[in-house]
N, C-alpha and C positions, 0 to 999 in steps of 0.2 A: 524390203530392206533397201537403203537407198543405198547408192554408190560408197557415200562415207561408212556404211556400217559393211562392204566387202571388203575395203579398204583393211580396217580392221581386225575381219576376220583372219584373211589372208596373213595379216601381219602377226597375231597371233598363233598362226598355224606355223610359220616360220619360227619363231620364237620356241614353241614347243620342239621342233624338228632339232634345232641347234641344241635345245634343254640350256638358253640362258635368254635374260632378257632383254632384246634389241632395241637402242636408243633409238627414238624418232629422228634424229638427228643421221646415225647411217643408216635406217634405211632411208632417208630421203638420196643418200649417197649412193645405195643400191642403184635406185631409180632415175639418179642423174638431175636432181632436183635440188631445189633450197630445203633448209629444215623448215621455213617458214613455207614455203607452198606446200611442202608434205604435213604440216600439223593442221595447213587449211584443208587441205583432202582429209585428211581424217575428220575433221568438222564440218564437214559439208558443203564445203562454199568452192567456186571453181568449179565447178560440176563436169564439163568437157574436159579441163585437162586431167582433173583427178583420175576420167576413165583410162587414160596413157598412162598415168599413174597404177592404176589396178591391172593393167593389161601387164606390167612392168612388171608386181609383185606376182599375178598369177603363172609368169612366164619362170620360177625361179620355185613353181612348189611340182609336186608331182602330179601326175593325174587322176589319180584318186583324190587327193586335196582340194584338186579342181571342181574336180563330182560334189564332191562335199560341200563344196562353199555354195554352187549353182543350186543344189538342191534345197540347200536354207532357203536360200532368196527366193526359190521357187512355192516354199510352204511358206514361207512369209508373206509372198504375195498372193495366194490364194487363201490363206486367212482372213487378209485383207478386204480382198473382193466378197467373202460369204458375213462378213458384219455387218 
């Protein structure tokens, strides 16, 4: 999973937690960003700051949520490596 798709997840997880759905717009407000550099985090591009960006949104779920997201990425990328 590349940074854009924790980005995402993360953001989702949020979304579920509140039970409404968050404009891309605050949370790039969350993060202290443009809407326009947080919808390019979400798209992948900027790849260094999106990680400030994910360090931002990880920093605002709980720890179990945390577990949860590292653990995707972690079967995602050892799916990866065994194709």
């Amino acid at each position: 999973m590349e940074i854009s798709g924790l980005i995402r997840q993360a953001h989702r997880l949020l979304e579920a937690r509140e039970c409404r759905r968050i404009p891309a717009r605050e949370m790039a407000s969350r993060i202290g960003v443009s809407s326009r550099a947080y919808t390019e985090y979400e798209r992948g591009t900027n790849e260094p700051l999106a990680m400030k960006a994910l360090i931002s949104l990880l920093s605002s779920l709980e720890d179990d949520e945390i577990i949860k997201i590292i653990r995707s990425w972690q079967n995602e990328s050892k799916n990866k490596t065994h194709d």
